[in-house]
N, C-alpha and C positions, 0 to 999 in steps of 0.2 A: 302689509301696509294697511293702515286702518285711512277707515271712510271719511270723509269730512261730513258732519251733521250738519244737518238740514234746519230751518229753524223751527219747525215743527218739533221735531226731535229733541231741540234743545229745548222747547218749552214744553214741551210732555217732562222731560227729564227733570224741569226745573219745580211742576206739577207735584211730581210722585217726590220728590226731599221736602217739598213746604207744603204738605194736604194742607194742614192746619191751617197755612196762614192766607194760601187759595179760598180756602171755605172762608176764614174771617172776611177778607178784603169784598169778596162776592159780595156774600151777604150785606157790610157795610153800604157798599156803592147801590145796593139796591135796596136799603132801606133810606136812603139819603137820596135817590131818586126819586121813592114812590115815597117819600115826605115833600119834597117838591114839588111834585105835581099837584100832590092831592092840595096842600096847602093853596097853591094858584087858581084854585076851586074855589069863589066868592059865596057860594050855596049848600058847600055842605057843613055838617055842623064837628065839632072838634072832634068829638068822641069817634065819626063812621072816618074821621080824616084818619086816624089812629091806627083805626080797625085795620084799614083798607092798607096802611104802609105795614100791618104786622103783619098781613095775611100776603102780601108781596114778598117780604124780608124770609118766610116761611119755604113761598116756593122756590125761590131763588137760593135757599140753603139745600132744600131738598133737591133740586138740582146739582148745585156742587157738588154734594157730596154723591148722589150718581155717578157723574162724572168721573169722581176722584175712585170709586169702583168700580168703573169702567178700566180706567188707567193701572190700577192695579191687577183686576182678571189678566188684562193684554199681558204685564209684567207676568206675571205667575204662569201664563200659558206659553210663552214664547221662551222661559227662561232667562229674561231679562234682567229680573230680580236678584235671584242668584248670581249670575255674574255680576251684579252690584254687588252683593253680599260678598263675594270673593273676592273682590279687590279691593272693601273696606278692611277687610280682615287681612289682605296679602295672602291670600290661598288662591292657587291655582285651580280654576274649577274645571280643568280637565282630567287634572289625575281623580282617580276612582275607581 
């Protein structure tokens, strides 16, 4: 009988099918963030307003994509992955 997922699980799962679009979205929401603030900033001048939302939008990429090899190590060490692999394929990844 299989387990009912957790919604951790289901968003780690949904994680490791959309790296790409995880890192996209991140990044966006946090360069549209730190455009926002900085912008509500009456004293600083356009150019450091720039700076400051690239040097955001940078570590919040660099973050993601952490993350998204974090999620992947976990897959590869648990054997997760493979049985992904084996059921997109229709291979049984017990016989061997």
């Amino acid at each position: 009988m299989a387990e009912a997922k957790n919604t951790v699980d289901s968003i780690r799962e949904w994680v490791v099918d959309h790296k790409l679009r995880t890192v996209g979205c991140l990044w966006l929401s946090g360069i549209a963030g730190s455009i926002a603030y900085n912008w509500s900033q009456p004293n600083m001048k356009t150019s450091v307003k720039i700076i400051h939302a690239r040097l955001h939008a940078q570590a919040l990429t660099l973050a993601a994509l952490s993350g998204a090899a974090i999620v992947e190590y976990y897959d590869h060490r648990t054997g997760a992955k493979q049985e992904r692999v084996a059921k997109f394929l229709n291979l049984d990844p017990q016989k061997d």
